[in-house]
N, C-alpha and C positions, 0 to 999 in steps of 0.2 A: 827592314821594318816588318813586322808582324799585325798582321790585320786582323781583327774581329769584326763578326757580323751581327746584331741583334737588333732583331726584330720586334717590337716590344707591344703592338698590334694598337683597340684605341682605347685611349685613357683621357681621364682629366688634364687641363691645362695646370695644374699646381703638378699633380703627375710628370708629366710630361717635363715641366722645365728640372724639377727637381732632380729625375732621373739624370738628366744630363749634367747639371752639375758635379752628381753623385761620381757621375762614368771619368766627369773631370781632375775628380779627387783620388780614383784611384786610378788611372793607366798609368803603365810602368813604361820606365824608358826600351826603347827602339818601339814602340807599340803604337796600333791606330785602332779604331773604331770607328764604324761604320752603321749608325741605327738609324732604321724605319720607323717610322711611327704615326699613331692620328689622332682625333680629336674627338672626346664627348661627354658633353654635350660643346656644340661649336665654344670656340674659345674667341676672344680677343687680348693677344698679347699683344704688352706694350715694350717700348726700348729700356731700355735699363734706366733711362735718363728723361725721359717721357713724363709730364704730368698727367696724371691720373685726370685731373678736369680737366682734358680735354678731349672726356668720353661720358656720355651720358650715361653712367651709372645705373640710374633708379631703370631709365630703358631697357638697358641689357638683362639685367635680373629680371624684368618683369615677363620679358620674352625669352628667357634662361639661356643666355649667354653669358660663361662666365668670364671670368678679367683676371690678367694676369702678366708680372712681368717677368721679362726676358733678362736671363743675366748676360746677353748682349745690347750692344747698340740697335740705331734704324729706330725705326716709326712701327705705328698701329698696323696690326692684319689680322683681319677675323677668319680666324682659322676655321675651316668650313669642310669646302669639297677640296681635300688635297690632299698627299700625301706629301709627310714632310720626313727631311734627312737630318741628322747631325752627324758630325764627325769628331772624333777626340781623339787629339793629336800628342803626344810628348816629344817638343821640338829638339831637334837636335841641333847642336851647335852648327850656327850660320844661314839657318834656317830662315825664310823671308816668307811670314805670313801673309804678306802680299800675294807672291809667288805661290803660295799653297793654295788660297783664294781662289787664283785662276785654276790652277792644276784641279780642285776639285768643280769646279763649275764644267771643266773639260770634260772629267770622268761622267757627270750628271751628263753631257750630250752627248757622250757614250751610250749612256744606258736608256735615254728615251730615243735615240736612234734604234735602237736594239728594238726599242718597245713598239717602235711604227716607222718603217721605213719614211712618211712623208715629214718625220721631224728632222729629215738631213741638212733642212734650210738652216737647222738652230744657228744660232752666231751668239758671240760675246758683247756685251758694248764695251768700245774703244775709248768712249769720253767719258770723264770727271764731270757730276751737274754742280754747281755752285749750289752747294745743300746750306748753308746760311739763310742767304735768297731765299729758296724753295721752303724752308721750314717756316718765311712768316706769309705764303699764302696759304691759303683754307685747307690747301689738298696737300700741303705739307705734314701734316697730322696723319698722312697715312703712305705707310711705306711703299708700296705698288704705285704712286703717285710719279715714282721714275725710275729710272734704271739705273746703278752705279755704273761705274765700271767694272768689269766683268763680268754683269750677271747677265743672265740667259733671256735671249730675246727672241720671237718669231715673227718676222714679217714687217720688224720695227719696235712691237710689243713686247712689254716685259711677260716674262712665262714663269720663271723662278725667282724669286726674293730670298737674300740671304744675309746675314750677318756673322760676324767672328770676334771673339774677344780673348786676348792672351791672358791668361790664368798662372804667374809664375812662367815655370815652364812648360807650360800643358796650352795647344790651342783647343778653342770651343769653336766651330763655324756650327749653324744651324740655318734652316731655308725651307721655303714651304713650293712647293713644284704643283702647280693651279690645274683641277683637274674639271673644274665645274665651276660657275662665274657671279655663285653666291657671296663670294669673298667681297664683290663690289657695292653691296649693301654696308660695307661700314659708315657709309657717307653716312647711315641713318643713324648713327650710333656717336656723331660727333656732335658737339656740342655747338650746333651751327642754327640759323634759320633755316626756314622751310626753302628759300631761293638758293642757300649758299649748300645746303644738303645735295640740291636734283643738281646743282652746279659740278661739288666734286664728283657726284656718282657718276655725271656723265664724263667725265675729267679720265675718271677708273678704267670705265668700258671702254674709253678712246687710245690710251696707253695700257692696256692692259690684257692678255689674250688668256685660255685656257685650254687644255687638252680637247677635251670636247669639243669645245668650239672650233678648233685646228680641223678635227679626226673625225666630226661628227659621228660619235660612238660613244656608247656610255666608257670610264672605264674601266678598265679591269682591275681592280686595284692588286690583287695577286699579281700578275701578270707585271704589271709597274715595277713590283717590288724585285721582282727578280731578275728585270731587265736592266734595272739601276744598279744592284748589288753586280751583275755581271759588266757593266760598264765599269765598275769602281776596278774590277779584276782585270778587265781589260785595258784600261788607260794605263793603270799602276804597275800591271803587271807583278800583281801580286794572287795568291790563292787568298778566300777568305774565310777562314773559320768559324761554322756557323752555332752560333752559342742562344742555350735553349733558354727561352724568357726566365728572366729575375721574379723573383713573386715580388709583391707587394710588400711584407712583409722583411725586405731583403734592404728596403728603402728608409 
């Protein structure tokens, strides 16, 4: 398998998804990709399947946040203080998107171990939440509301949220890795009361952690970026070749 790395630095949330579909449309078989990326002005993307009303709209634009969906599954995240990863895959026969899932959430506790020795705690969650259940309370609306299985936890808390969607033969996963704890003002951004807002927000902070808060340290988002891309080398055991940003115009 051949890896690419791009870094694609910060853009729009309509940017941003686009790009990754784009990446989905052309990798060539035995190939991966591996992109960095971030957000701006803050985004709130939604799941592919996600109603639109059940985000208060007129709010977010007024305080210019834009909106935007995911062509994966999962819930709401207001894309903020983080840097986030996607990967594109072209599966190869017998390949179990499952199994890939985990293997890249592995490589991600690769590379923020790399980034801060005290993230050695990271772990996976073990358990399936009944997401049924979960999506008809308040805080179902927003994806950091719980952890799947396998995604990256610290100390109990979810740290990275992620998603993946088969494209043919092409996987998408994408995931936003918390590095500041602005993300848990979505709650203000949901189409709730004033009770049922400070409810989930506090719901976020309770299940919820961020680099920062772990490391107390601003962070380095260089430094992130390169610790992650050497984790992805590391676990896979692959070299990655680092490819120089696509213009705009390329899109």
């Amino acid at each position: 398998m051949n890896w690419r790395l791009i870094d694609t630095g910060i853009n729009t949330g309509s940017y941003n998804m686009q790009f990754d579909l784009n990446l989905a449309k052309d990798v060539k078989p035995e190939s991966a990709i591996l992109r960095l990326y971030r957000w701006s002005p803050y985004c709130i993307s939604l799941g592919a399947n996600q109603d639109i009303k059940e985000i208060n709209s007129e709010k977010a634009a007024a305080d210019g946040i834009d909106i935007v969906k995911r062509p994966t599954g999962g819930r709401a995240i207001l894309h903020s203080e983080e840097l986030t990863y996607s990967v594109v895959m072209y599966l190869e026969s017998g390949s179990s998107p499952r199994n890939i899932y985990e293997q890249i959430n592995f490589a991600l506790i690769e590379g923020l171990k790399l980034y801060n020795p005290e993230l050695n705690q990271l772990e996976l969650e073990v358990h399936q939440p009944n997401l049924p259940s979960f999506y008809k309370e308040n805080i179902g609306a927003a994806c950091f509301g719980v952890p799947a299985k396998s995604e990256i936890k610290f100390a109990g808390k979810k740290l990275v949220g992620s998603a993946q969607r088969k494209l043919g033969s092409v996987l998408l996963q994408h995931g936003s890795i918390m590095c500041g704890d602005f993300h848990v003002n979505l709650a203000e951004y949901l189409n709730l009361n004033k009770n049922e807002s400070d409810s989930v927000k506090k719901e976020l902070n309770n299940k919820t952690t961020e680099l920062e808060s772990i490391l107390n340290i601003e962070t380095d988002y260089d430094q992130l970026a390169i610790s992650i891309a050497e984790g992805f080398e590391n676990f896979f055991r692959v070299q990655l070749f680092r490819e120089e940003l696509i213009s705009h115009n390329d899109l």
